[in-house]
N, C-alpha and C positions, 0 to 999 in steps of 0.2 A: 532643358534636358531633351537629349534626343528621343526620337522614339521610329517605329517602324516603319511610317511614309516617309520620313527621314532615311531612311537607311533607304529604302528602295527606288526613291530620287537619286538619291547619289549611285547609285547601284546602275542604276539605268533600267531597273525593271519592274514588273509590278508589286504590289504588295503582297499578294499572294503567291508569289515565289518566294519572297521572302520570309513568308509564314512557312511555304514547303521546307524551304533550305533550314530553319528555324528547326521544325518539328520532324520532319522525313527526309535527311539528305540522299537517302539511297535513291531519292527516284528524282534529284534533281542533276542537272548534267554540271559536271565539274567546275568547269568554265566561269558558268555561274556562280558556283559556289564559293569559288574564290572573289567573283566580285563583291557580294555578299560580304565576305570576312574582312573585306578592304575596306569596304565603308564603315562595319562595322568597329574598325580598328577606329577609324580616321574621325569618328564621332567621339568615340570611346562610349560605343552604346553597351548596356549588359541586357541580354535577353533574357525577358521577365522569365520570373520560378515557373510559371503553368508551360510555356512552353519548354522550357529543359525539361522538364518531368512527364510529357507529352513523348517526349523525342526519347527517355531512357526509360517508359513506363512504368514512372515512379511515381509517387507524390509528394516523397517528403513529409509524410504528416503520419503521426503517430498517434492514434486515440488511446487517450489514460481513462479508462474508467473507476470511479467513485461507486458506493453504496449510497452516500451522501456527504455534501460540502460543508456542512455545516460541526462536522468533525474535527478537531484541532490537528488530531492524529496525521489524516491524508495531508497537511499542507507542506509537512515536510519530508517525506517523500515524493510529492511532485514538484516542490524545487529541488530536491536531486537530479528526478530525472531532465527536469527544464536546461538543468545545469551541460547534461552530456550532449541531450538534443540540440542543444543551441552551438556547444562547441562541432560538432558534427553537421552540422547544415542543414537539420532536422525542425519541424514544427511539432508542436505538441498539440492535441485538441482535447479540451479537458471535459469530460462527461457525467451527469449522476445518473445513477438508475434509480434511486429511492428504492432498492431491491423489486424492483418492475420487469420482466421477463422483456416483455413488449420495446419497452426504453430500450434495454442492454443490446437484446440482437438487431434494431437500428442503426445503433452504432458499427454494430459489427457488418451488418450489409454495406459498410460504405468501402471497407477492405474488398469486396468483389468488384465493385463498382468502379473499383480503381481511384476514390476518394480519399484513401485512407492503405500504408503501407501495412500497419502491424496494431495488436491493440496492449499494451498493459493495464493487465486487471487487479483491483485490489479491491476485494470483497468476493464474499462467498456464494455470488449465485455467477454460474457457466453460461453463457451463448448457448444458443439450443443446436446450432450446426457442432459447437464443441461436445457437448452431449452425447450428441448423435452418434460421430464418431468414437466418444469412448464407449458408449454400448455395445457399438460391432468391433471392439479392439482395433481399431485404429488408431493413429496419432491425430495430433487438432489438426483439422483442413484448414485454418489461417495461422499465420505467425503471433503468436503468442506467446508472452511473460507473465508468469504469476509472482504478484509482490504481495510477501506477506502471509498471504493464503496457499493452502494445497490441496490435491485434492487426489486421492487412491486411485493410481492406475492408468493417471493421462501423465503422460510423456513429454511435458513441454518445462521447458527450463523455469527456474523457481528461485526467489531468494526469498530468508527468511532469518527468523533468528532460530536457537533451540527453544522452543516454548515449553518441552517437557524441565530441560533442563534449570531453565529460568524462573519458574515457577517452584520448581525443587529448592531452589535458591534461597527465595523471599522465605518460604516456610522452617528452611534453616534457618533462616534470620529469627523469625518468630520464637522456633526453639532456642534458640541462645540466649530469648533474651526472659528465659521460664516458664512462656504460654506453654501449656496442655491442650487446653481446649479451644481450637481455632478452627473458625467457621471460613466457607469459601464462599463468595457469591462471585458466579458464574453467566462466561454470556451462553447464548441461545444453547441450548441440547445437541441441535446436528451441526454445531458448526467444529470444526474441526479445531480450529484454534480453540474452541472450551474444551475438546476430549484430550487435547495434549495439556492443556493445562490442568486439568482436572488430574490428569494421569502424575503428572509432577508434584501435585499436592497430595495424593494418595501414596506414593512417592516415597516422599519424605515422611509422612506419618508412618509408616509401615516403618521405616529403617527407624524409628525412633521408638517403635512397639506402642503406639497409638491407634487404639482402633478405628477403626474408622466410622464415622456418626453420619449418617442418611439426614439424620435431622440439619446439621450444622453447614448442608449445602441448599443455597437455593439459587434461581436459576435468573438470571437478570439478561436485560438485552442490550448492553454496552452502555446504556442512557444514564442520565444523572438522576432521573426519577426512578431508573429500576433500581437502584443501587440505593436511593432512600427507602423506597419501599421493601426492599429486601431489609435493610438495617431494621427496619420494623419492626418486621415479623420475626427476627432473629432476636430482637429482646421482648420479645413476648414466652419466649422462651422458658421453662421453670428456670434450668441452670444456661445463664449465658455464655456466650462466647468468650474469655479475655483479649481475643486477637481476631481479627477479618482481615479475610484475604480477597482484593477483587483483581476479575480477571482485564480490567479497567482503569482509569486514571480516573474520569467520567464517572464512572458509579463509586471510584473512592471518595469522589468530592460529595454525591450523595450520601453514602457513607456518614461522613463526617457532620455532613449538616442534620443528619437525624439523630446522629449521636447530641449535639448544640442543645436541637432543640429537647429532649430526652435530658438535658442536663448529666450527661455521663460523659467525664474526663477521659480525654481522648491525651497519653495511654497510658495513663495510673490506672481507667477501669477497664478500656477496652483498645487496643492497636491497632491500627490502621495500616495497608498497605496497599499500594497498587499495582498496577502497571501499564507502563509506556513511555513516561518521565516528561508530559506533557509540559510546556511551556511553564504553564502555571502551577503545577508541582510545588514549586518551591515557595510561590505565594498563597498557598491556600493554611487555613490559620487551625491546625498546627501546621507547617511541612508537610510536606506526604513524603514518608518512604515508598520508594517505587521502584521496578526494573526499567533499567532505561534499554530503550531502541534507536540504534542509528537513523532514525528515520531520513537524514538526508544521504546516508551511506546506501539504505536500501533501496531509494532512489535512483542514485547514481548505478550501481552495480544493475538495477533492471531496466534501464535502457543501454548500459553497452550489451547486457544480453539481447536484447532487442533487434540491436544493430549486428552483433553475429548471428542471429538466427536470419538476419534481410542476407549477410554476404556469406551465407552458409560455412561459417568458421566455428558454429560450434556443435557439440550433442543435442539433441532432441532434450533429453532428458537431465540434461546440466541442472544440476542441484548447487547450489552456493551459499553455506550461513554463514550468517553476520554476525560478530561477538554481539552480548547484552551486559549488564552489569546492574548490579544492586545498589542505587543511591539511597542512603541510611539516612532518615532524618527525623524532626521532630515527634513523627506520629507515628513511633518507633521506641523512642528511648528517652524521650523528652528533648526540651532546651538544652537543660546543663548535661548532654548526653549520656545521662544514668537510666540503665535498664527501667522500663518497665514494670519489671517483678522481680 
């Protein structure tokens, strides 16, 4: 394979011209430049990615950052976006913060640095330069996509599903199927995606003249132990739930295995539901009814925003949802799919 002392033998010059003509043509003299291009034909050399991205101060590389990897959720939305970035000429550099302040805006100092073109974030903690600037009403100083997440006030393009909506959903589901009394376990307090879900399950009870029960919400942090441990304390309850709503796939599968061990039929006594429509949905024992999310849709869609916010073809503020839907299954209505109640 050829490579650059190749080119600049046949060329008749040095190699550092040819690194010029490579990365700075404007200050190489013409002449040159064409001998350059002739050898480089006559080899059939491709001049490596760091120097083209030198030459159009670019890098081609886009950082995805994660909360954490170990989530089933993230992996199919960053094969969406792997999917556009790779049709487009793009790298991806894939990151977790383990919600680490320190971690995340690392990554994001590599966009100054010129290491790094753009970041798409999924998870709910901001770079502290994004921050900055939404406190003094600014837009974000870096190119930036939020997948998934949003956040009041900053201006940067976003895809997502309706989480109010989606959530309204599953709890129709619930009432259809003669629950009254249906508990929510919810992730964290401030994160946004629980205040729109929460907002959706109060929602739906309100339009069904269900009061609303302070008791019957508790508050989980997306995990499969928060979501047992919630089941927990939700049947220590005098009058139990018939139905749980998590804001989760993760803590439905908790859910479920506290129900197991608690010896309560999952949903002769109690309904199960989640959301995400993770992979394993369908194998957890009953079913999980869940809201499914395009996760590799909402991939794909935040890196062509990605890639219009790099060639300024789109708004600041491009907003984009993604359909959801409700997959009905066993920990819903049973096997022979007869109601619950």
């Amino acid at each position: 394979m050829a490579n650059i002392r190749d080119i600049a033998r046949l060329a008749g010059v040095s190699v550092a011209t040819v690194s010029r003509a490579l990365a700075k043509p404007n200050i190489v003299r013409p002449a040159t430049i064409e001998k350059v291009k002739s050898a480089i034909a006559a080899l059939d050399y491709s001049p490596n990615v760091v120097a083209s991205s030198l030459r159009r101060q670019r890098s081609d590389t886009i950082i995805v950052v994660v909360p954490n990897i170990h989530n089933p959720f993230y992996s199919g939305v960053v094969q969406g976006i792997e999917n556009i970035a790779h049709d487009n000429g793009y790298r991806i550099l894939l990151g977790e913060t383990q919600d680490n302040q320190d971690r995340l805006d690392r990554y994001t100092a590599m966009i100054a640095s010129r290491g790094a073109d753009g970041l798409i974030l999924l998870g709910s903690l901001l770079p502290s330069v994004v921050r900055d600037s939404l406190a003094e009403g600014r837009d974000s100083s870096i190119p930036l996509v939020l997948a998934c997440e949003r956040f009041d006030g900053l201006k940067s393009p976003t895809v997502e599903i309706d989480n109010v909506a989606a959530s309204r959903l599953a709890i129709e589901h619930l009432l259809e199927q003669g629950h009254r009394r249906i508990a929510t376990i919810t992730g964290p307090a401030r994160n946004n995606l629980t205040v729109d879900r929460l907002l959706g399950y109060r929602d739906a009870l309100k339009a069904a003249s269900i009061r609303f029960d302070r008791k019957l919400v508790v508050e989980g942090d997306f995990s499969i132990k928060s979501g047992y441990d919630a089941m927990t304390h939700l049947l220590t309850l005098d009058k139990r739930p018939t139905a749980v709503f998590c804001a989760n796939d993760e803590m439905a599968i908790g859910v479920q295995k506290a129900l197991w061990d608690a010896d309560v039929a999952i949903p002769d006594e109690i309904a199960v539901v989640g959301f995400d429509n993770l992979r394993f949905a369908q194998y957890a024992v009953p079913s999980l009814t869940t809201i499914m999310q395009p996760t590799v849709e909402i991939g794909e869609t935040a890196m062509k925003l990605m890639i219009g916010v790099l060639t300024a073809h789109i708004a600041a503020g491009e907003r984009v949802v993604v359909p959801h839907q409700l997959v009905v299954r066993a920990s819903t209505v049973g096997e022979a799919g007869s109601p619950s109640h």
